[in-house]
Backbone atoms as SQL, in Angstrom:
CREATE TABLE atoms (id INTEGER PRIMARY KEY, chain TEXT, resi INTEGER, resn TEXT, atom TEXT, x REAL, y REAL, z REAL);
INSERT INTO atoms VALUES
  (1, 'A', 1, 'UNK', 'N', 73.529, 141.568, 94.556),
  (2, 'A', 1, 'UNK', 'CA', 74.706, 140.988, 95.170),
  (3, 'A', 1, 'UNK', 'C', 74.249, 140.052, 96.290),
  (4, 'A', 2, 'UNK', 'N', 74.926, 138.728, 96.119),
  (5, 'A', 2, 'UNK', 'CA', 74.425, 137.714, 97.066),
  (6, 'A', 2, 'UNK', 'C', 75.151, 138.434, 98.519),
  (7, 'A', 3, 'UNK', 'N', 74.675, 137.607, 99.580),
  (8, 'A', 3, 'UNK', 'CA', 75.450, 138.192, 101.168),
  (9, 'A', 3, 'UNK', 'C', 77.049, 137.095, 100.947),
  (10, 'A', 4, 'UNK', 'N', 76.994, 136.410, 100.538),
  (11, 'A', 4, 'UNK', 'CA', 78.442, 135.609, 100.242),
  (12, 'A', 4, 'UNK', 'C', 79.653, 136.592, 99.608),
  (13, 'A', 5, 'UNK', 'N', 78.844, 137.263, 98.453),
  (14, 'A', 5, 'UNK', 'CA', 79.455, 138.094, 97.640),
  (15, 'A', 5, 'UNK', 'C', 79.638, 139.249, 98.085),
  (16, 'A', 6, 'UNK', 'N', 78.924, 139.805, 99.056),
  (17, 'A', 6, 'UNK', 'CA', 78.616, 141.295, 99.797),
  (18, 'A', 6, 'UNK', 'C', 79.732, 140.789, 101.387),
  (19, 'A', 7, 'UNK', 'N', 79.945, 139.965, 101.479),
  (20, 'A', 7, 'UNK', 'CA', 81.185, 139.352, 103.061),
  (21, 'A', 7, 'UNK', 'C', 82.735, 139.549, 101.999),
  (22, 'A', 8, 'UNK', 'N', 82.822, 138.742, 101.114),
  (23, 'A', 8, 'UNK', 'CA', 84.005, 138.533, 100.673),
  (24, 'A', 8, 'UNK', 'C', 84.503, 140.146, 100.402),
  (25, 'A', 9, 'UNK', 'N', 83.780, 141.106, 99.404),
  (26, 'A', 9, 'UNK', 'CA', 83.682, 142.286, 99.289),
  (27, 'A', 9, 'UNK', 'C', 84.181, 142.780, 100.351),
  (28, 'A', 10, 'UNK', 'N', 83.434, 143.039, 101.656),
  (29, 'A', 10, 'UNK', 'CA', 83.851, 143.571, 102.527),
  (30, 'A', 10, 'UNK', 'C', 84.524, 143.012, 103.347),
  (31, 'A', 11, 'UNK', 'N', 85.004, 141.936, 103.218),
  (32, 'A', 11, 'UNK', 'CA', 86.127, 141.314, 104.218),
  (33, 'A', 11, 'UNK', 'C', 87.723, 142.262, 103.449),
  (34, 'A', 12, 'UNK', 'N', 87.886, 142.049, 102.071),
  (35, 'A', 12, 'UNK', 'CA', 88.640, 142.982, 101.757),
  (36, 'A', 12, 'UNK', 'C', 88.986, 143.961, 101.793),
  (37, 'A', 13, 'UNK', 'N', 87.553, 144.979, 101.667),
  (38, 'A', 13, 'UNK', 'CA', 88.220, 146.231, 102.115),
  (39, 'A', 13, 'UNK', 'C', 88.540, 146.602, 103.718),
  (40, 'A', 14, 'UNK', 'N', 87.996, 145.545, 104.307),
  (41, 'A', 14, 'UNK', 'CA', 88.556, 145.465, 105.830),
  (42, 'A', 14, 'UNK', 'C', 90.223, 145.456, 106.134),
  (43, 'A', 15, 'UNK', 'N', 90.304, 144.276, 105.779),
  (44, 'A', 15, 'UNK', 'CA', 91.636, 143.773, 105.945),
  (45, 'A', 15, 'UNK', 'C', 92.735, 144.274, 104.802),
  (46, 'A', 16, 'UNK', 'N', 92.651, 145.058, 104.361),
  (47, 'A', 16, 'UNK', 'CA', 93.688, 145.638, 103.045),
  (48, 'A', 16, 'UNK', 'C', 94.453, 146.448, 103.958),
  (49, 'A', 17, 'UNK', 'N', 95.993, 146.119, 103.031),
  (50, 'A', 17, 'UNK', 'CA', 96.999, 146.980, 104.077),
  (51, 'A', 17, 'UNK', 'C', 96.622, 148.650, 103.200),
  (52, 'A', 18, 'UNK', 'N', 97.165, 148.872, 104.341),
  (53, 'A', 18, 'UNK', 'CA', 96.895, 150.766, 103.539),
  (54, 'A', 18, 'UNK', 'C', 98.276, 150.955, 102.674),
  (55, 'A', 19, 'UNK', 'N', 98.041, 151.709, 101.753),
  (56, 'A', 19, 'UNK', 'CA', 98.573, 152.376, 100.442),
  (57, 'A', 19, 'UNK', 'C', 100.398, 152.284, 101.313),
  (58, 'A', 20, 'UNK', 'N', 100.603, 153.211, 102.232),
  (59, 'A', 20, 'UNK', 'CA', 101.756, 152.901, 102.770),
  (60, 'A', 20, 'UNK', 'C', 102.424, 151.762, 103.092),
  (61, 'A', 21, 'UNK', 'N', 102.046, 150.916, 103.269),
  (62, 'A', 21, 'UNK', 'CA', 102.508, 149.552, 103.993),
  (63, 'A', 21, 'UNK', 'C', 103.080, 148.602, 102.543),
  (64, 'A', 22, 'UNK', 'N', 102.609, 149.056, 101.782),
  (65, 'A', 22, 'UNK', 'CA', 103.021, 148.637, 100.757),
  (66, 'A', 22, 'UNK', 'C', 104.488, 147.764, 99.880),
  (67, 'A', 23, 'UNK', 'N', 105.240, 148.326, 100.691),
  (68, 'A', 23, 'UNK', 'CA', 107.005, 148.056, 100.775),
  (69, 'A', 23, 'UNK', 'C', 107.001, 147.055, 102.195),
  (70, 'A', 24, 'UNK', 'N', 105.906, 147.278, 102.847),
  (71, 'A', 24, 'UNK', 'CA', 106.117, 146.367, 104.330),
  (72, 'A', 24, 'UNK', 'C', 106.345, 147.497, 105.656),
  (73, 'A', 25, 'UNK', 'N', 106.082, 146.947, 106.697),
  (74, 'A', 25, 'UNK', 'CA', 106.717, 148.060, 107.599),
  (75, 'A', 25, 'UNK', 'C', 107.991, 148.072, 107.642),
  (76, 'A', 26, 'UNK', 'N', 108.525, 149.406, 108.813),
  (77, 'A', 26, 'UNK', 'CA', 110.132, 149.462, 108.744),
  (78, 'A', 26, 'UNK', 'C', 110.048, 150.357, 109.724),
  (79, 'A', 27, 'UNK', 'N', 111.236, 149.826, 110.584),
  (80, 'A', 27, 'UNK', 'CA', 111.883, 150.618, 111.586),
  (81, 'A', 27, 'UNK', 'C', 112.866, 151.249, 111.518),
  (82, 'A', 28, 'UNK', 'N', 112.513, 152.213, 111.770),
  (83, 'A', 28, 'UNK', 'CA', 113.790, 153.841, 111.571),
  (84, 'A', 28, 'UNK', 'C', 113.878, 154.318, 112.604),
  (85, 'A', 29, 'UNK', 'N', 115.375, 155.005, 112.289),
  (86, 'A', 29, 'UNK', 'CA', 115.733, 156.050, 113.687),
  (87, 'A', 29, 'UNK', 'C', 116.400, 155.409, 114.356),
  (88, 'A', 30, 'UNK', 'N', 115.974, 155.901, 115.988),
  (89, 'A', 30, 'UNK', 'CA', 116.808, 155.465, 116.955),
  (90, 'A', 30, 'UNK', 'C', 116.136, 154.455, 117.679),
  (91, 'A', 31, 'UNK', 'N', 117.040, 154.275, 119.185),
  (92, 'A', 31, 'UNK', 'CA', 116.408, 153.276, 120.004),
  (93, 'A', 31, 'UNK', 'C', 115.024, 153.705, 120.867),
  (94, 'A', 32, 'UNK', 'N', 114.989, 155.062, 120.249),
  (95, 'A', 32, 'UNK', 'CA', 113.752, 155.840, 121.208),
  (96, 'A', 32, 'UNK', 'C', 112.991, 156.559, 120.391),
  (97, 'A', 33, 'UNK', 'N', 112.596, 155.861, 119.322),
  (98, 'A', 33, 'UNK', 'CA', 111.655, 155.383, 118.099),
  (99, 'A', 33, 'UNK', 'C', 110.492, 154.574, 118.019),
  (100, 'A', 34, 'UNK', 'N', 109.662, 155.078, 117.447),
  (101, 'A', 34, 'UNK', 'CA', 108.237, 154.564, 118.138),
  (102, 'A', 34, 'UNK', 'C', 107.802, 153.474, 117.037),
  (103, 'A', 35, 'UNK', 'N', 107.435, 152.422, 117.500),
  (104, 'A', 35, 'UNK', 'CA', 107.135, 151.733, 116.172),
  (105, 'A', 35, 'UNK', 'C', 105.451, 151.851, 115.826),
  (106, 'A', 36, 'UNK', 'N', 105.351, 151.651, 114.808),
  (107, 'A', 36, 'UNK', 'CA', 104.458, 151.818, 114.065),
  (108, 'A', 36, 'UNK', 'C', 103.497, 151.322, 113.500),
  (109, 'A', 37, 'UNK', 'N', 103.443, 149.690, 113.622),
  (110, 'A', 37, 'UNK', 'CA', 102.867, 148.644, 113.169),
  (111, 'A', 37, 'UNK', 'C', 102.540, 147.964, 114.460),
  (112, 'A', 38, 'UNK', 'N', 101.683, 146.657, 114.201),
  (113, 'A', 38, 'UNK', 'CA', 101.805, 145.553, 115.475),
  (114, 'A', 38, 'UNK', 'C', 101.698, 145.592, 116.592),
  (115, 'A', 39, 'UNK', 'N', 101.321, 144.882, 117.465),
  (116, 'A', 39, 'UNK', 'CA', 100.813, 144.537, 119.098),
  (117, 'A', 39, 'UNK', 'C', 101.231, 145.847, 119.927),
  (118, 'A', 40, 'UNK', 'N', 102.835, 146.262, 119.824),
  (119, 'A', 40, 'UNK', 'CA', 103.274, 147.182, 120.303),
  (120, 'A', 40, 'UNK', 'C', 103.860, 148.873, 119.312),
  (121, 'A', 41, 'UNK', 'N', 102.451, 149.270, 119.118),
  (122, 'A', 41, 'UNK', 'CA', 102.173, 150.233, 118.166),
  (123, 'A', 41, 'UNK', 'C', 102.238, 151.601, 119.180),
  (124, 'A', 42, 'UNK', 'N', 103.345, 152.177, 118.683),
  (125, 'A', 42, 'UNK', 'CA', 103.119, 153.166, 119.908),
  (126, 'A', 42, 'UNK', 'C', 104.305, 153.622, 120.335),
  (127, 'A', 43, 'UNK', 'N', 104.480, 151.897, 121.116),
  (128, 'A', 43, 'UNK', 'CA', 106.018, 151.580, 122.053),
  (129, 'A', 43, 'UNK', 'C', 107.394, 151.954, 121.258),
  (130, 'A', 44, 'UNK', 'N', 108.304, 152.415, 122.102),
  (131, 'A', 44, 'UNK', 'CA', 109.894, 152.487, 121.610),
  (132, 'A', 44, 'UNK', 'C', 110.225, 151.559, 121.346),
  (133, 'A', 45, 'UNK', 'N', 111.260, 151.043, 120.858),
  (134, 'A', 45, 'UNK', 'CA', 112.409, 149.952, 121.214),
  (135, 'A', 45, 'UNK', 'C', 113.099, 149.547, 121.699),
  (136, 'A', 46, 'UNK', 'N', 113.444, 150.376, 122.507),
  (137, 'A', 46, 'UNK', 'CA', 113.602, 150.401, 123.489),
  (138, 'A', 46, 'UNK', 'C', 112.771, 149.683, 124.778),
  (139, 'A', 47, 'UNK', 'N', 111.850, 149.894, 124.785),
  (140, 'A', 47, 'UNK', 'CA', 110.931, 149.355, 126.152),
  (141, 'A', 47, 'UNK', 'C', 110.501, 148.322, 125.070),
  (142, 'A', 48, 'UNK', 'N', 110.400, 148.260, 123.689),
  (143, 'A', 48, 'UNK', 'CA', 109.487, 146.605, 123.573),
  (144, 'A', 48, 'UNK', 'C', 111.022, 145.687, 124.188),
  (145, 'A', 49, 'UNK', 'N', 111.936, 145.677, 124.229),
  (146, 'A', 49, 'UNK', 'CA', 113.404, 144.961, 124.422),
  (147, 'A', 49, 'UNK', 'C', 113.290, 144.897, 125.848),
  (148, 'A', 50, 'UNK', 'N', 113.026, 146.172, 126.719),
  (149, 'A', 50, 'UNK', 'CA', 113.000, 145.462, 127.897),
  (150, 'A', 50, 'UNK', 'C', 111.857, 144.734, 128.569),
  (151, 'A', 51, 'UNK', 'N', 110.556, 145.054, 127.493),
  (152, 'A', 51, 'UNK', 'CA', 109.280, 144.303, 128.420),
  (153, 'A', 51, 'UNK', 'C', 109.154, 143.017, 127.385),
  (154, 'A', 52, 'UNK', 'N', 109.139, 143.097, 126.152),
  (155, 'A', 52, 'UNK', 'CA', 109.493, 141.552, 125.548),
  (156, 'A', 52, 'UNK', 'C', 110.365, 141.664, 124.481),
  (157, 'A', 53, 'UNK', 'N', 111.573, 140.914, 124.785),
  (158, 'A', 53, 'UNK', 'CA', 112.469, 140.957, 124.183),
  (159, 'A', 53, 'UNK', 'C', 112.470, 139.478, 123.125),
  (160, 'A', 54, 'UNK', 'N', 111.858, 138.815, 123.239),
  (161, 'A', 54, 'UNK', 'CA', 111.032, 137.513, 122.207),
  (162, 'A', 54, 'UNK', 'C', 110.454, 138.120, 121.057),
  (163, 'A', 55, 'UNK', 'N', 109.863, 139.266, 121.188),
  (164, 'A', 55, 'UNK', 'CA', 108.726, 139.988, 120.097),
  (165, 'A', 55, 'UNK', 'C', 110.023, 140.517, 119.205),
  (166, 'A', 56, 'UNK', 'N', 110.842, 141.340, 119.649),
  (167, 'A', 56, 'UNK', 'CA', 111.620, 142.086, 119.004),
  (168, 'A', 56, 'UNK', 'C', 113.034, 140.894, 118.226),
  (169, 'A', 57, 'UNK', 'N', 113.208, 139.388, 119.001),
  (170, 'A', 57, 'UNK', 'CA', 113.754, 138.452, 118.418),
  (171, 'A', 57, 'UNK', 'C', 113.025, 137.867, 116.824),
  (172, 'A', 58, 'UNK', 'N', 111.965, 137.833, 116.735),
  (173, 'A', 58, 'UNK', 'CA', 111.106, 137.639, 116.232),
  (174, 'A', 58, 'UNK', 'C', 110.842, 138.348, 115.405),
  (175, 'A', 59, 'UNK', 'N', 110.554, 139.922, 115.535),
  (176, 'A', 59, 'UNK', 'CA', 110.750, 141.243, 114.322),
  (177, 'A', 59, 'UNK', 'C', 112.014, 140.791, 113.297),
  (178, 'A', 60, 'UNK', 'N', 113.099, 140.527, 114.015),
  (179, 'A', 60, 'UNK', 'CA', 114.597, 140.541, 113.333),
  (180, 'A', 60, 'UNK', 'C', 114.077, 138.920, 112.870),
  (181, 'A', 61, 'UNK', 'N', 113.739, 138.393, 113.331),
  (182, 'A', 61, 'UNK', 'CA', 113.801, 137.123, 112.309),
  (183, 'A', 61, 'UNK', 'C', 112.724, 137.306, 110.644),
  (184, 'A', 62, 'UNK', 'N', 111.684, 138.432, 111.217),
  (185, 'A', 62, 'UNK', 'CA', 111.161, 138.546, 110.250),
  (186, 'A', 62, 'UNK', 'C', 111.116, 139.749, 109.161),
  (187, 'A', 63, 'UNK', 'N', 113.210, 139.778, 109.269),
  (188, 'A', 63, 'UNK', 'CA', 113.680, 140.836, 108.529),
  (189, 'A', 63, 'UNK', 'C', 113.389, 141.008, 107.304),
  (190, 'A', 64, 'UNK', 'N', 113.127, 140.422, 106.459),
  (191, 'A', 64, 'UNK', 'CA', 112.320, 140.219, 105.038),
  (192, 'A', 64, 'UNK', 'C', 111.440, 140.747, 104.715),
  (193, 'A', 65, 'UNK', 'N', 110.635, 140.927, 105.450),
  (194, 'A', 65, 'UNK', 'CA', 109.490, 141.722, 105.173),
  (195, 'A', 65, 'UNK', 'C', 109.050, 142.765, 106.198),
  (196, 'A', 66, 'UNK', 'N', 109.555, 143.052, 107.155),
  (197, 'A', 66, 'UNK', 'CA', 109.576, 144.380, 108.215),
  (198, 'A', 66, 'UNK', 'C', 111.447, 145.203, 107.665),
  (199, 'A', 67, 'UNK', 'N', 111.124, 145.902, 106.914),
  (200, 'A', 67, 'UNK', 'CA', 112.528, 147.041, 106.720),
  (201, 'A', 67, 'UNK', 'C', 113.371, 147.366, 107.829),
  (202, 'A', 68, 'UNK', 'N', 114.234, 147.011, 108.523),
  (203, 'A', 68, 'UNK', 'CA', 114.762, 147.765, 109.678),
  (204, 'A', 68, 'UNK', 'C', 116.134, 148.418, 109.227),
  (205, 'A', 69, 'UNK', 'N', 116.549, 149.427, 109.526),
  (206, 'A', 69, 'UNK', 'CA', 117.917, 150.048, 108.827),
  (207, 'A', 69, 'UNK', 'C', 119.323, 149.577, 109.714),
  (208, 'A', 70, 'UNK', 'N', 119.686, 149.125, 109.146),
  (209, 'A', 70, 'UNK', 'CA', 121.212, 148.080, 109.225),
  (210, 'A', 70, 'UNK', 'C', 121.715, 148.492, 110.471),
  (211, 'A', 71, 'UNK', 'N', 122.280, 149.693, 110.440),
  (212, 'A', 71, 'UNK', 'CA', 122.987, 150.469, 112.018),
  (213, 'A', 71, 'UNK', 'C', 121.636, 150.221, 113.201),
  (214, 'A', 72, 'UNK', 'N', 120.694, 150.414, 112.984),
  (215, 'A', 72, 'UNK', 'CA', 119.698, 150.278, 114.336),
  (216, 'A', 72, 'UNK', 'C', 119.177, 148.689, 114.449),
  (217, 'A', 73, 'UNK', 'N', 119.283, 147.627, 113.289),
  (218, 'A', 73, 'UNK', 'CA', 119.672, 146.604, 113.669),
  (219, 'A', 73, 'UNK', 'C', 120.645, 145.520, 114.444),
  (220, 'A', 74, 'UNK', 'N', 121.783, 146.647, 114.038),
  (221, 'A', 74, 'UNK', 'CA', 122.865, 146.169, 115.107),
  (222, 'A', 74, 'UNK', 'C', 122.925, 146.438, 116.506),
  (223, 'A', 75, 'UNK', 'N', 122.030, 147.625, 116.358),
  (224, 'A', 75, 'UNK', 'CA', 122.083, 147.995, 117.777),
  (225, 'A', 75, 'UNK', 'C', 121.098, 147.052, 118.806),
  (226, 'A', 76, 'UNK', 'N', 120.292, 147.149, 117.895),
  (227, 'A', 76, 'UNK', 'CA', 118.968, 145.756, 118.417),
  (228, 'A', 76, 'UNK', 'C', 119.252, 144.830, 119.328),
  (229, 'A', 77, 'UNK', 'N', 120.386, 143.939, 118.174),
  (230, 'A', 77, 'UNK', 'CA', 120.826, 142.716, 118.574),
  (231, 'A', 77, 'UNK', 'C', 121.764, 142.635, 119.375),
  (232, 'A', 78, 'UNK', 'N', 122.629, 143.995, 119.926),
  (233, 'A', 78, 'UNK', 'CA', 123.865, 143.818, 120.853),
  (234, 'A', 78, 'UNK', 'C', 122.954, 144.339, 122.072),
  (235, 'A', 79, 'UNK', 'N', 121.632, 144.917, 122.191),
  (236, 'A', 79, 'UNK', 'CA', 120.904, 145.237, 123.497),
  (237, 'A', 79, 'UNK', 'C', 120.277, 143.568, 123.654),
  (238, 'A', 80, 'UNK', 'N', 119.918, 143.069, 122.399),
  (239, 'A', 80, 'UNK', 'CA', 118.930, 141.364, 123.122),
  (240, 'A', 80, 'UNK', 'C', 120.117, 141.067, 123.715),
  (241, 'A', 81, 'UNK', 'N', 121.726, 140.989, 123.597),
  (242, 'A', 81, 'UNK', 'CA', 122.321, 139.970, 123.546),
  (243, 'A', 81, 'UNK', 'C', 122.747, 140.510, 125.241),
  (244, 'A', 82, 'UNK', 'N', 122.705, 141.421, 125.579),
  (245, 'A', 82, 'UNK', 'CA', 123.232, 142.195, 126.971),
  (246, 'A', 82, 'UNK', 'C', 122.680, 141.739, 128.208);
């Protein structure tokens, strides 16, 4: 195996989403729900809304492919809008 062929190889199994992620991420629950993916992995939704509320504009724009469940979306968008 060339080192070209031995990078590409392992650049993949680097960067492969895991078996779960598969459907995309998704936010469930409540506003004091930890998310699970991304920069703020960890954080509620609470506190990503009050420390950046751009990131979480931005999640909802990239409703397509991050799952968020309809009722805690609404709730989302009437806390950005407050």
């Amino acid at each position: 195996m060339s080192k070209i062929d031995y990078h590409k190889a392992n650049f993949k199994k680097r960067y492969a989403l895991p078996k779960y992620h598969k459907k995309g991420p998704q936010i469930v629950g409540s506003m004091s729900s930890k998310v699970k993916f991304g920069k703020y992995i960890g954080y509620t939704i609470q506190r990503i809304i009050e420390n950046d509320p751009n990131y979480m504009k931005w999640l909802i724009d990239k409703c397509l492919s991050i799952q968020i469940e309809p009722h805690l979306l609404t709730q989302i968008k009437q806390k950005l809008n407050d």
